[in-house]
C-alpha positions as CSV (number, residue, x, y, z in Angstrom):
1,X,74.2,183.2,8.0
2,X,77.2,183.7,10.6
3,X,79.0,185.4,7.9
4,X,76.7,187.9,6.8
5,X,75.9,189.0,10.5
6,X,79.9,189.2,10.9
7,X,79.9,191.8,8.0
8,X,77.1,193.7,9.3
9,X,78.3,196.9,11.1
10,X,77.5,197.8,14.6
11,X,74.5,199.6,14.1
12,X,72.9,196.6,12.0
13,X,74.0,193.8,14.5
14,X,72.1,196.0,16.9
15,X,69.5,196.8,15.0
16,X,69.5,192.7,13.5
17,X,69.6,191.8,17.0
18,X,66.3,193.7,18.8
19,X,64.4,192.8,15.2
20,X,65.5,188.7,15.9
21,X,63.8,189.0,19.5
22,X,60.9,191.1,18.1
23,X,59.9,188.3,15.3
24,X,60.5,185.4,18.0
25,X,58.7,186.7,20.6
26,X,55.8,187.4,17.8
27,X,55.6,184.5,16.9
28,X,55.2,183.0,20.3
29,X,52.7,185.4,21.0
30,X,50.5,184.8,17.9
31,X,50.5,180.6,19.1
32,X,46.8,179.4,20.6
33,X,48.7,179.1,23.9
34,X,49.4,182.5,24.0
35,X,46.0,183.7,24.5
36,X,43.4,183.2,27.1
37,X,40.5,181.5,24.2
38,X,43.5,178.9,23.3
39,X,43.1,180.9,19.5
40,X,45.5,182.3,17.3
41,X,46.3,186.1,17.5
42,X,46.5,188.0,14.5
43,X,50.3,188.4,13.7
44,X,50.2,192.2,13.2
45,X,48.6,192.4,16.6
46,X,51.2,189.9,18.0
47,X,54.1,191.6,16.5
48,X,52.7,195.1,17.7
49,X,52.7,193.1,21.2
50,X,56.3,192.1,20.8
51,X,57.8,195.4,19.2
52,X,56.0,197.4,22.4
53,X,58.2,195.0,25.0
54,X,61.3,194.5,23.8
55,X,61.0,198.5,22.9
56,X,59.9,198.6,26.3
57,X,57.2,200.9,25.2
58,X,53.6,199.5,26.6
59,X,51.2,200.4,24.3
60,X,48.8,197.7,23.0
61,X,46.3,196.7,20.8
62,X,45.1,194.0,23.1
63,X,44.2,194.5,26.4
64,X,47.1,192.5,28.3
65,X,45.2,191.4,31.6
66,X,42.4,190.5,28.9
67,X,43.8,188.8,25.9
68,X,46.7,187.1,27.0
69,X,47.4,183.9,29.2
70,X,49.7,183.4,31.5
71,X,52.2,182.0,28.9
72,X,51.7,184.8,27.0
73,X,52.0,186.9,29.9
74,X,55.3,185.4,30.8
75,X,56.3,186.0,26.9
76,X,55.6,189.6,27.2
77,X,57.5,189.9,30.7
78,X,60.7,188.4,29.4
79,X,60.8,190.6,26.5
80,X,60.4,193.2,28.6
81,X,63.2,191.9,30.5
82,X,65.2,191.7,27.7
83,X,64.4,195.0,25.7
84,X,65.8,196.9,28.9
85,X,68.7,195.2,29.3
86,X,69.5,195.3,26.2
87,X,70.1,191.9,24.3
88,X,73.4,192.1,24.1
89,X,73.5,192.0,28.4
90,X,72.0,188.5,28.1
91,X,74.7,187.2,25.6
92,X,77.3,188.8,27.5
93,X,75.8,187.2,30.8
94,X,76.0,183.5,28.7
95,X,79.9,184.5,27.5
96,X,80.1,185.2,31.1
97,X,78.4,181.9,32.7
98,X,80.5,180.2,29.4
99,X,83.5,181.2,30.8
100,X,84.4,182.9,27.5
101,X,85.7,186.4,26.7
102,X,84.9,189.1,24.5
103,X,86.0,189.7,21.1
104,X,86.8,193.1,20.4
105,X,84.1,193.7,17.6
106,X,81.9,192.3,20.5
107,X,82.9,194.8,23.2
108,X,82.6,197.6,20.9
109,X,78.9,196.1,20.2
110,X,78.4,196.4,23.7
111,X,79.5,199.6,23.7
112,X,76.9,200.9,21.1
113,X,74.4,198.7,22.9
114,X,74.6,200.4,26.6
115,X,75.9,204.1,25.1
116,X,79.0,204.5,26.5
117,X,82.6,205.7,25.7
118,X,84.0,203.2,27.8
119,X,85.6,199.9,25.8
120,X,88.2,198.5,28.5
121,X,85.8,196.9,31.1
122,X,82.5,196.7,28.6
123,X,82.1,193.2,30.0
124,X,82.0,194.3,33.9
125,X,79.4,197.4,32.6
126,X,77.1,194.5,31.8
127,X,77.3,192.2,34.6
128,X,76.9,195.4,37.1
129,X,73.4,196.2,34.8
130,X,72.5,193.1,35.3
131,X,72.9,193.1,39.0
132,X,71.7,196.3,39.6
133,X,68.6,195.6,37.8
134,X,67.6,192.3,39.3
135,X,68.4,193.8,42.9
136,X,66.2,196.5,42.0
137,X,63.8,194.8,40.8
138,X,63.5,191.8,43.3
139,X,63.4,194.7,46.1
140,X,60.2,196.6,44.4
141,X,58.6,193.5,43.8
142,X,59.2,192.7,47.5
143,X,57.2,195.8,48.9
144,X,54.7,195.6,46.0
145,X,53.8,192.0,47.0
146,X,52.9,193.7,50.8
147,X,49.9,195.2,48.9
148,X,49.0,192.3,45.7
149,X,49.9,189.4,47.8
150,X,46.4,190.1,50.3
151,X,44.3,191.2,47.9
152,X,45.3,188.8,45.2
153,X,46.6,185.7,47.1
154,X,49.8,184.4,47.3
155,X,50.6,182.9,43.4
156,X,49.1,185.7,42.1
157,X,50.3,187.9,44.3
158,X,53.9,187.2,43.8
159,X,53.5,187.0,40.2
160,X,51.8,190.4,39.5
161,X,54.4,191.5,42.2
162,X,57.1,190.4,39.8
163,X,55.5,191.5,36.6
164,X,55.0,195.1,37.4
165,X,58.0,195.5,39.6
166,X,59.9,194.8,35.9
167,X,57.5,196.3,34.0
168,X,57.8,199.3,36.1
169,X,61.9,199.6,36.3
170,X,62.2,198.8,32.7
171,X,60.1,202.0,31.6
172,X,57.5,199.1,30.0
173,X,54.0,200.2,31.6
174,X,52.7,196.4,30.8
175,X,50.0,195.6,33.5
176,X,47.6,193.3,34.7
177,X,44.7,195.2,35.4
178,X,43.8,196.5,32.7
179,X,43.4,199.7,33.5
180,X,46.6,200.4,34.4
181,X,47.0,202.2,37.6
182,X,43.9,203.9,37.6
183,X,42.5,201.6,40.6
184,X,45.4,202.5,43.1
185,X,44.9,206.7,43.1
186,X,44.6,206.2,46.5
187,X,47.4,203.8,47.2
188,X,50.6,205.4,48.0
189,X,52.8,202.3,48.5
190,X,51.8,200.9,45.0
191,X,51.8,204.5,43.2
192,X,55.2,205.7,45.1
193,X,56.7,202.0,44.9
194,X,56.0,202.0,40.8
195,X,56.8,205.7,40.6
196,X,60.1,205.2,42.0
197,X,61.1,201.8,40.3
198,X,61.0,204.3,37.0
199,X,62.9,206.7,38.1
200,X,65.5,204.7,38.8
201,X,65.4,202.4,35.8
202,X,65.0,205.7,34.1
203,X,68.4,207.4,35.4
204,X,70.9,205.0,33.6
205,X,73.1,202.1,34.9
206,X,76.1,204.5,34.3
207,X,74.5,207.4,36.6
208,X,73.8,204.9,39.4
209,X,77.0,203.1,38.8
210,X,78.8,206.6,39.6
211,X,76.3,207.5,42.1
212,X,76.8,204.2,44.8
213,X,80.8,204.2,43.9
214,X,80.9,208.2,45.2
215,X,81.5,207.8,48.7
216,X,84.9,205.9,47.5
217,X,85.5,207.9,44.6
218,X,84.4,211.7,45.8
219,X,83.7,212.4,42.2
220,X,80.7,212.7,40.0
221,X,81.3,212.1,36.1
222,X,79.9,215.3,34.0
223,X,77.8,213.1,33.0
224,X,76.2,212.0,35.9
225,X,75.5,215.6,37.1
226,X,74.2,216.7,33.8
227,X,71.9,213.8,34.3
228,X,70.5,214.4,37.9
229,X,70.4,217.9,37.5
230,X,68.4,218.1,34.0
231,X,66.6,215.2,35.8
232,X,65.5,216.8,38.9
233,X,64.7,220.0,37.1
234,X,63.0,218.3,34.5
235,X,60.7,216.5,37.6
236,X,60.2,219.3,39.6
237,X,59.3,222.0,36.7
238,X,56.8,219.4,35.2
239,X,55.1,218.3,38.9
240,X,54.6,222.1,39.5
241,X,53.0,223.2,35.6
242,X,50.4,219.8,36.3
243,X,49.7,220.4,39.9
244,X,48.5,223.9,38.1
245,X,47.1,222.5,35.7
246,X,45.0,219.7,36.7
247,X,43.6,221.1,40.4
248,X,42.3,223.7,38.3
249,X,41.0,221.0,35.7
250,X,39.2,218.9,38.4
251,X,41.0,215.4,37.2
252,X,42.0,214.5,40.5
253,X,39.0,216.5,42.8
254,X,37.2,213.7,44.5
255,X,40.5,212.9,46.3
256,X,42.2,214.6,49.1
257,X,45.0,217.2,48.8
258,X,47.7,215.0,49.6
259,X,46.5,212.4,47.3
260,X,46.0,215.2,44.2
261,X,49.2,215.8,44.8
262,X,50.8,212.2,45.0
263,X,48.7,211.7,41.9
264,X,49.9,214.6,40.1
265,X,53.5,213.5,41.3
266,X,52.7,210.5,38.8
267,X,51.7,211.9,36.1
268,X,55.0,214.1,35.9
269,X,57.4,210.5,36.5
270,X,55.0,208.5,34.2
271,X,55.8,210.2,30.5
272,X,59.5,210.1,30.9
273,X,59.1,206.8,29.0
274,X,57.1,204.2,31.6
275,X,53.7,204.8,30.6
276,X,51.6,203.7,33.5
277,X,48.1,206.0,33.7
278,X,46.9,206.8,36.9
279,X,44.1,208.6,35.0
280,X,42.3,208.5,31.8
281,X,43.9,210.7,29.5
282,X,40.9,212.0,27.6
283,X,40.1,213.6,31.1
284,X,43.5,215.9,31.4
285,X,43.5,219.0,30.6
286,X,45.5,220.5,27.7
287,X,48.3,222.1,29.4
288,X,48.6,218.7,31.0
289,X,48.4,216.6,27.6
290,X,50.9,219.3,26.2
291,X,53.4,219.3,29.3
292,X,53.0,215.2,28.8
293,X,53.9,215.4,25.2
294,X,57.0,217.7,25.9
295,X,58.0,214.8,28.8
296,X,57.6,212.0,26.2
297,X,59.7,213.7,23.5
298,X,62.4,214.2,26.2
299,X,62.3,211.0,27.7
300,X,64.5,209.4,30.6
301,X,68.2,209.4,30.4
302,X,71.2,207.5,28.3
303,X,72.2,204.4,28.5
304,X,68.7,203.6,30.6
305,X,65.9,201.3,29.7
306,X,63.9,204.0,28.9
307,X,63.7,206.0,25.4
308,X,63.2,209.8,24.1
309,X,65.8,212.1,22.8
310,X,66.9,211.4,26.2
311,X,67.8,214.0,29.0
312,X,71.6,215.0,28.9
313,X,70.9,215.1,24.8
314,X,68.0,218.0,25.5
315,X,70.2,219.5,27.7
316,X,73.5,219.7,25.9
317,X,70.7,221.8,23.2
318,X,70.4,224.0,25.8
319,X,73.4,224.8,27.1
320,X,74.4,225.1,23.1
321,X,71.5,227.8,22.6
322,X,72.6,229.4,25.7
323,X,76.3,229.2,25.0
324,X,75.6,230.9,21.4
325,X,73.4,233.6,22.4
326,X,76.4,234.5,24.8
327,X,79.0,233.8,22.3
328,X,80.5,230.9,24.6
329,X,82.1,227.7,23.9
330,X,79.5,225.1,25.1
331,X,80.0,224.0,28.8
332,X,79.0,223.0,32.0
333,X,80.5,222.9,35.7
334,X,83.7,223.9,34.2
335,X,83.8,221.2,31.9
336,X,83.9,222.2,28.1
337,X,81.4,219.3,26.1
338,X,83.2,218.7,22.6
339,X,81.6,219.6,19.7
340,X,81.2,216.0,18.2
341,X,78.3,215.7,21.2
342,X,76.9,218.9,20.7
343,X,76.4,218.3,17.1
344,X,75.2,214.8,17.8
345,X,72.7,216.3,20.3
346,X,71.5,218.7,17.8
347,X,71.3,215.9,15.2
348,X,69.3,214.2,17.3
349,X,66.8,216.3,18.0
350,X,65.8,217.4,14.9
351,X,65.6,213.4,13.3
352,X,63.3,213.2,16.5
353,X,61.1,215.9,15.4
354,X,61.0,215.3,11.4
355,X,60.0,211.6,12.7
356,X,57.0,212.8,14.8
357,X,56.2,215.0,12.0
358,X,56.1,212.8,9.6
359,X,54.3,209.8,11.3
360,X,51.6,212.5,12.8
361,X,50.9,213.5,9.2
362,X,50.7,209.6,7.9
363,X,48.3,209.0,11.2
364,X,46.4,212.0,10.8
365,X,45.6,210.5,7.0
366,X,44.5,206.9,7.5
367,X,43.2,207.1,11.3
368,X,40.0,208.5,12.4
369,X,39.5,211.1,15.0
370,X,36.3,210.6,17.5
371,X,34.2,213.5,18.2
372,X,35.3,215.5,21.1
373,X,38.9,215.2,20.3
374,X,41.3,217.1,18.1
375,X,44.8,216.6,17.3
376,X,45.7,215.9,21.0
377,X,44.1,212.4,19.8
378,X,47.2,211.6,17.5
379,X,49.7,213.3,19.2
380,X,49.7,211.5,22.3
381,X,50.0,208.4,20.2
382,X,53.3,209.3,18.3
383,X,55.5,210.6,21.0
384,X,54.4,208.5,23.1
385,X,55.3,205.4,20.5
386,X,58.4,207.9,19.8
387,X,59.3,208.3,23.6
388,X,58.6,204.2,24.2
389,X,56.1,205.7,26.5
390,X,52.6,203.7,26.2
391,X,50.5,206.3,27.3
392,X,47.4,207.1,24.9
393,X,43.8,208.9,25.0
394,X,42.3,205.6,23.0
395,X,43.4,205.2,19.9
396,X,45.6,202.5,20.0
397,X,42.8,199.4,20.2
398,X,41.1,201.0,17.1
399,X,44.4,201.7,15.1
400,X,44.2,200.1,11.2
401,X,47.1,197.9,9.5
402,X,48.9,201.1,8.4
403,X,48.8,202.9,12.1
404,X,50.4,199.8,13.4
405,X,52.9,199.6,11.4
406,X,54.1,202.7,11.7
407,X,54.1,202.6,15.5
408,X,55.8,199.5,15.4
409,X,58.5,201.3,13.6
410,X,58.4,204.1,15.8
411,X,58.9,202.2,18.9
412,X,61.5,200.2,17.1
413,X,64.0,203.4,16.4
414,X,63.2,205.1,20.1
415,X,64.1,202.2,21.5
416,X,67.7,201.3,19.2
417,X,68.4,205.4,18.9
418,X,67.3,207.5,16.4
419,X,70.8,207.6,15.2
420,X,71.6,203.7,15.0
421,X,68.4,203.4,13.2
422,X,69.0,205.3,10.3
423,X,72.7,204.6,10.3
424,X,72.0,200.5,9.9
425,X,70.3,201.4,6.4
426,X,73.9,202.6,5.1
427,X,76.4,201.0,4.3
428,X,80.0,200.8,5.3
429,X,82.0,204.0,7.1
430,X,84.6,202.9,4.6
431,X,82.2,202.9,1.7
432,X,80.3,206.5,2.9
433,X,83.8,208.6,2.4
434,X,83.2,211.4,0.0
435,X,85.5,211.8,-3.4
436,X,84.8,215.1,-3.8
437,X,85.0,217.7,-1.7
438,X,82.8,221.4,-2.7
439,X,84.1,225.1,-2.3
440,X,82.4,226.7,1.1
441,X,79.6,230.0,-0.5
442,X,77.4,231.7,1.8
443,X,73.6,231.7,2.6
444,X,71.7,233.9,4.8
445,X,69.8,232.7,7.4
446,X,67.7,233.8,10.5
């Protein structure tokens, strides 16, 4: 068995690895103790659980604060814990604790695993993830318990504290009340304190890495501007087209102007990948399920815990639309972006799209549609499943066995990369090289 996982390229061992947590963590899910009537969960249901963690995703089948025990709970929260780490951080953090160094097929696994072009210190990449992420966390979860810990008491308390606070920084959108966040529209430490812990798990430990090292350093990496900039404009943009949109909808009208606005703050940091509703969905208005959609599809940034096409990817796009239509090589801040990543961005992109395509067609065949709603009703389902989001106007309890699974392999590639996904079904770079190479004709287009 430790042979054929040796010959597997880096895309399969990647892809091999998330699949090994998602079928253990099923299977502990679907055990009698994983449930609060001490029965067995159906598998489908319990894998659908486990692919939504580790995929960081939150959409479910079976209402969390509901179905599960605290076992099961626990299950789901260290899936979570390890779907935005990454797996490979936790075998790097045992190496580490082992005493043991990396190989160089395993540093180059790494790599892949955290997107980035840096091999050398791929070791001390991980072990600053990890310890960014837990001091995040444990601080979130600190000012989250100065709300749960009153209300809920103090075992509870920290433990919900806990929960969301990774649930929250690890773009999940798991929770415990299940309702989401729709009881705390009034509660700015809870709704700022969440909204927060996904923006920064959502900006990438690469961006935050360069961030806290500039005041030694006095330099940004390209891609750490790209990032915040495409970010902030991205936030900003969206908060301004829903404020629009839902004070002239009503969805937040029974609260007061600051909170409609706090709200509607939410609901613009919410689809970039976390999923947490503040608000029923099926209450939004369509500019505001649309703008959502367009969020989800985007997604946070690379090398974060959250999914999407991700945010430097949509804006290389851009900047390659904008540098064509001015006859330009493609750059930004007087940096030139190589055309390897441009066409990777553009690659991207459009597997994105044919994959929503496609699995809004298959959904649009077996599921049903409830009166009142149109296609919004499927749409929100895929990119959000696309996007790891968990956001959904209802359909996901009443999805059927084929619905399932093709969210479950919808999550599965947003949350390994479109492009790692489909390249672990091929074989060998060595085996892909063509023999025969074609004489260039031309076509018209446009």
């Amino acid at each position: 068995m430790r042979k054929r996982i040796k010959k597997l390229t880096i895309p399969q061992q990647i892809a091999f690895g998330f699949f090994a947590c998602i079928f253990v963590g099923a299977i502990l899910l679907s055990l009698p103790i994983s449930s609060n009537s001490g029965e067995m969960t159906n598998f489908l249901d319990a894998l659908f659980t486990a692919t939504s963690a580790i995929c960081v995703t939150g959409q479910v089948t079976l209402n969390t604060a509901e179905h599960w025990s605290y076992f099961g709970k626990t299950v789901i929260i260290t899936l979570i814990q390890i779907g935005g780490l990454g797996f490979m951080s936790i075998i790097v953090l045992v190496f580490v604790f082992m005493g043991k160094r990396l190989t160089l097929k395993q540093r180059l696994l790494v790599r892949e695993a955290v997107n980035t072009d840096n091999l050398k210190d791929a070791q001390y990449i991980v072990r600053y993830i990890i310890k960014f992420s837990l001091s995040v966390q444990a601080l979130g979860a600190i000012i989250l318990s100065f709300d749960f810990i009153p209300s809920l008491g103090i075992a509870k308390g920290i433990y919900f504290s806990i929960f969301h606070s990774i649930s929250a920084f690890c773009n999940a959108g798991f929770d415990l009340f299940g309702n989401s966040l729709e009881s705390f529209t009034q509660n700015p430490l809870v709704m700022l304190t969440i909204a927060f812990l996904i923006i920064f798990g959502g900006l990438g430990f690469i961006v935050w890495r360069d961030v806290l090292h500039y005041k030694k350093n006095r330099n940004l990496l390209l891609h750490t501007r790209l990032t915040l900039i495409t970010t902030g404009s991205i936030l900003l943009i969206s908060f301004v087209l829903l404020s629009f949109s839902e004070i002239k909808n009503g969805t937040f009208s029974e609260l007061s102007l600051p909170m409609q606005l706090m709200n509607t703050f939410f609901m613009a940091v919410t689809p970039r990948t976390a999923g947490y509703a503040n608000v029923n969905y099926a209450n939004v208005s369509l500019l505001g399920i649309f703008i959502t959609i367009i969020l989800m599809f985007i997604g946070a940034s690379s090398g974060s815990t959250g999914g999407g096409i991700k945010v430097t990817t949509f804006a290389t796009v851009i900047l390659y639309i904008k540098a064509k239509l001015s006859d330009e090589d493609v750059r930004y801040g007087h940096r030139s972006i190589s055309k390897e990543k441009v066409s990777k961005s553009i690659l991207i992109m459009f597997i994105g799209l044919a994959m929503v395509i496609v699995a809004s067609v298959l959904l649009l065949i077996t599921e049903t549609i409830p009166a009142g709603f149109g296609i919004e009703y499927v749409l929100v389902e895929v990119f959000s499943c696309f996007g790891t989001v968990g956001l959904t106007m209802g359909l996901t309890p009443h999805l059927t066995s084929i619905g399932k699974i093709i969210l479950i392999v919808l999550m599965f590639a947003g949350r390994i990369g479109l492009l790692t996904f489909f390249i672990s079904f091929g074989a060998h770079p060595e085996e892909r090289k063509p023999l025969i190479s074609y004489p260039e004709e031309n076509i018209l287009v446009g």
